[in-house]
C-alpha positions as CSV (number, residue, x, y, z in Angstrom):
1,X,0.0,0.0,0.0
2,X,3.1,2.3,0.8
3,X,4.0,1.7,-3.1
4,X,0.1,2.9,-4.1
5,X,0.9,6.4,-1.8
6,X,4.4,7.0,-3.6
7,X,2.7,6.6,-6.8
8,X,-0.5,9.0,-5.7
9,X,1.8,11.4,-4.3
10,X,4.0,11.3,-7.2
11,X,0.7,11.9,-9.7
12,X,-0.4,14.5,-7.7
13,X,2.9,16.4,-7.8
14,X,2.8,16.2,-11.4
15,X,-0.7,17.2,-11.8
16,X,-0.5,20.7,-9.8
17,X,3.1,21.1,-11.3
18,X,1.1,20.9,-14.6
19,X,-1.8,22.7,-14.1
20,X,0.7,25.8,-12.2
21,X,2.0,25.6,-15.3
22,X,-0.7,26.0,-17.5
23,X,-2.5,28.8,-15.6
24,X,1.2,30.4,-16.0
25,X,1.5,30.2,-19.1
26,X,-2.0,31.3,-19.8
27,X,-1.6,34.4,-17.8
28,X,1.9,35.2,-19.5
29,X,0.1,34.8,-23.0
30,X,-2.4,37.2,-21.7
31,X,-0.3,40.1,-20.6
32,X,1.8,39.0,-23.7
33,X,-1.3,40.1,-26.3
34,X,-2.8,42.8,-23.6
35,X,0.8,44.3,-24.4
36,X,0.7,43.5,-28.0
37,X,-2.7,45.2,-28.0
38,X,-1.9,48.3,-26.3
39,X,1.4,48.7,-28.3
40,X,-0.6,48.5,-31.6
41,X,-3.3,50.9,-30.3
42,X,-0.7,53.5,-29.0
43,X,1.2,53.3,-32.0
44,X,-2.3,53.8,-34.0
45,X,-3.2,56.8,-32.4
46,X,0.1,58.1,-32.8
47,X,0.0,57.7,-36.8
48,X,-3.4,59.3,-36.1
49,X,-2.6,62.4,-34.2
50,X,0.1,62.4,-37.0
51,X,-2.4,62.4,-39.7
52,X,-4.5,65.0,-37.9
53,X,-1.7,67.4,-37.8
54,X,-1.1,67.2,-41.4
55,X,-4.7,67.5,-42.4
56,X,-5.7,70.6,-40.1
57,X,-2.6,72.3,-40.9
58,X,-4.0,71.9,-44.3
59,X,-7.5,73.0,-43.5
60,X,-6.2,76.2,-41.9
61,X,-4.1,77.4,-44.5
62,X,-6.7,76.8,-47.0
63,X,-9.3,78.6,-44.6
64,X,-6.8,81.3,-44.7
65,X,-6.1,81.6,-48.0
66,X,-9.9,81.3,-49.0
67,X,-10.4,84.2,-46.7
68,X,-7.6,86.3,-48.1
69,X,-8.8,85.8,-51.5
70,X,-12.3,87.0,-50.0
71,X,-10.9,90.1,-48.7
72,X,-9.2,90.8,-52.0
73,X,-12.1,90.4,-54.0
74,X,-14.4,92.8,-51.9
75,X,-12.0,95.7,-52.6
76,X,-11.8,94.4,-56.2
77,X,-16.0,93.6,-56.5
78,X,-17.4,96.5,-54.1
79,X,-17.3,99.3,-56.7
80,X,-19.4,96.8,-58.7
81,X,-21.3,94.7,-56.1
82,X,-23.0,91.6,-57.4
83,X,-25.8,89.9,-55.5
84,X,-24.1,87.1,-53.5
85,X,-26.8,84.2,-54.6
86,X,-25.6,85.1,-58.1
87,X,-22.4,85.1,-57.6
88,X,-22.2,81.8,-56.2
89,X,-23.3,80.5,-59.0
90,X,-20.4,82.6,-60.8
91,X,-17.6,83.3,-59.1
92,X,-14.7,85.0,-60.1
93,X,-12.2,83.2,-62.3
94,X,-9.4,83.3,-59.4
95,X,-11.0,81.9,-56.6
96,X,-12.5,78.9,-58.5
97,X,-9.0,77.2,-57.3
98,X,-9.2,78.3,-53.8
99,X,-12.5,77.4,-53.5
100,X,-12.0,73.9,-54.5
101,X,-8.5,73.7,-52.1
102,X,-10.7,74.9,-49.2
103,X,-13.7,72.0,-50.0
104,X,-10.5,69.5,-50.4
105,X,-8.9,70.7,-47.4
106,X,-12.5,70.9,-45.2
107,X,-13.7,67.2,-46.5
108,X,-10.6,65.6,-45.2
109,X,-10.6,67.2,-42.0
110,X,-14.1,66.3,-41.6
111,X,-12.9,62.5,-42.6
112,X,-10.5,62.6,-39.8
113,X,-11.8,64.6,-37.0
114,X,-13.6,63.7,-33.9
115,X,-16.8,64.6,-33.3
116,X,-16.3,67.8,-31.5
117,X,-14.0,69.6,-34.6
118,X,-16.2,68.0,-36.9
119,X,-18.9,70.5,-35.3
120,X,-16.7,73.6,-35.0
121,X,-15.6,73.1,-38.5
122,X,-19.7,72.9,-39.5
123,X,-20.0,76.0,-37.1
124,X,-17.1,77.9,-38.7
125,X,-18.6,77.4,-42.3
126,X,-22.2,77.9,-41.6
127,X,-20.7,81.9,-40.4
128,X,-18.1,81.9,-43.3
129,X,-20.2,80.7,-45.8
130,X,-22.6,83.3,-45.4
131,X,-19.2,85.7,-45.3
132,X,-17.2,84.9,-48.1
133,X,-20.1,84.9,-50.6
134,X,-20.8,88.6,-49.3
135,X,-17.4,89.9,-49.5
136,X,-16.4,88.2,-52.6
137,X,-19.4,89.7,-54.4
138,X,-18.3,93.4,-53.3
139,X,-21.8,93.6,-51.5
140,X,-20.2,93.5,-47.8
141,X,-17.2,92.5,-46.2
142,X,-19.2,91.2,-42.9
143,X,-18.0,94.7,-40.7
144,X,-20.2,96.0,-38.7
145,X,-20.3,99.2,-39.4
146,X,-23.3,100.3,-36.0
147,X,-21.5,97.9,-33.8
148,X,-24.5,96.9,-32.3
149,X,-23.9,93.3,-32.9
150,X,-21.1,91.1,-33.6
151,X,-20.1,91.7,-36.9
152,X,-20.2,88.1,-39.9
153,X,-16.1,88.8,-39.9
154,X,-15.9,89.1,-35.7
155,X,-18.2,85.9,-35.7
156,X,-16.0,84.1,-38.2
157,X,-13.2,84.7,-36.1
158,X,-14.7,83.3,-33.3
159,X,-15.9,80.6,-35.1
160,X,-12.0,79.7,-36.6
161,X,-10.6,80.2,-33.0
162,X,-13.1,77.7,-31.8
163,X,-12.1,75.3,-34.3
164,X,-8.4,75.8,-34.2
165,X,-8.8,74.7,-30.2
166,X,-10.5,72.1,-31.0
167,X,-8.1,70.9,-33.0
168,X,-5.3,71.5,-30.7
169,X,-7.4,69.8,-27.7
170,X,-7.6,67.0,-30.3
171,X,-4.4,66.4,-31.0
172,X,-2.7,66.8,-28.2
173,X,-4.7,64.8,-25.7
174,X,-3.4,61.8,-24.5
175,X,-6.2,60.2,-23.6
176,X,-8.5,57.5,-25.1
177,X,-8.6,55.9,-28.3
178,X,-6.7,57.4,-30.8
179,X,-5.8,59.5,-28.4
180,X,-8.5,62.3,-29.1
């Protein structure tokens, strides 16, 4: 019977040697692909943040050249005024390109932002929308000239300020997926 104990003893040494084992090796494949996991996501919203950079600093040049052009075309258009529905539909010749390098610019943002740019970027061209069709067409350049109320061009301002943070807070926070 002594033999039958050795035997049992010896099985049972094997058996939690085995299954210590196993749970070790199950727990360091965990951590192992936890690890894996949270390297590929970090490194993700790294090449993210990357690409956000890139895009807005896009966007805002565009927004600022598309504005420029604006400006430029009031002081050219405003002897002349043209209605701004009609000239929408026309535009002048040289801001057909900037026009389309702004939409370009906006569209990708829009692709790569989170929600809360993708609504400052909708706020800042619901105001500069209504702007830039007013200057270009020499009927207003968005001043107001009573200052009783925020003027179109104070209100875009605000409006590109808001978005410009939100890109910022975007790319810079750490936090979450992608990190923003």
């Amino acid at each position: 019977m002594t033999g039958w104990w050795a035997v049992i003893g010896t099985l049972g040494g094997v058996i939690v040697a085995s299954v210590f084992s196993l749970v070790t090796t199950y727990l360091n494949h965990r951590w192992a692909e936890r690890s894996f996991y949270a390297q590929q996501q970090a490194t993700a919203g790294t090449a993210l943040r990357a690409v956000r950079r890139r895009v807005y600093l896009r966007y805002l040049v565009a927004v600022q050249d598309f504005y420029d052009k604006t400006d430029e075309l009031y002081f050219k258009n405003r002897e002349h005024p043209t209605d701004p529905e009609e000239y929408v539909k026309k535009p002048d010749e040289e801001l057909q390109p900037i026009r389309k390098a702004y939409e370009m610019a906006r569209v990708d943002a829009l692709l790569v932002a989170d929600v809360g740019v993708r609504k400052a970027i909708d706020a800042y061209e619901e105001v500069f929308g209504e702007l830039w069709t007013k200057a270009a067409s020499g009927t207003d350049r968005g001043r107001d000239k009573t200052a009783t109320d925020k003027s179109l061009d104070e209100k875009s301002t605000d409006c590109y300020d808001h978005v410009v943070a939100a890109m910022r807070d975007e790319v810079v926070n750490l936090s979450g997926p992608g990190f923003g």
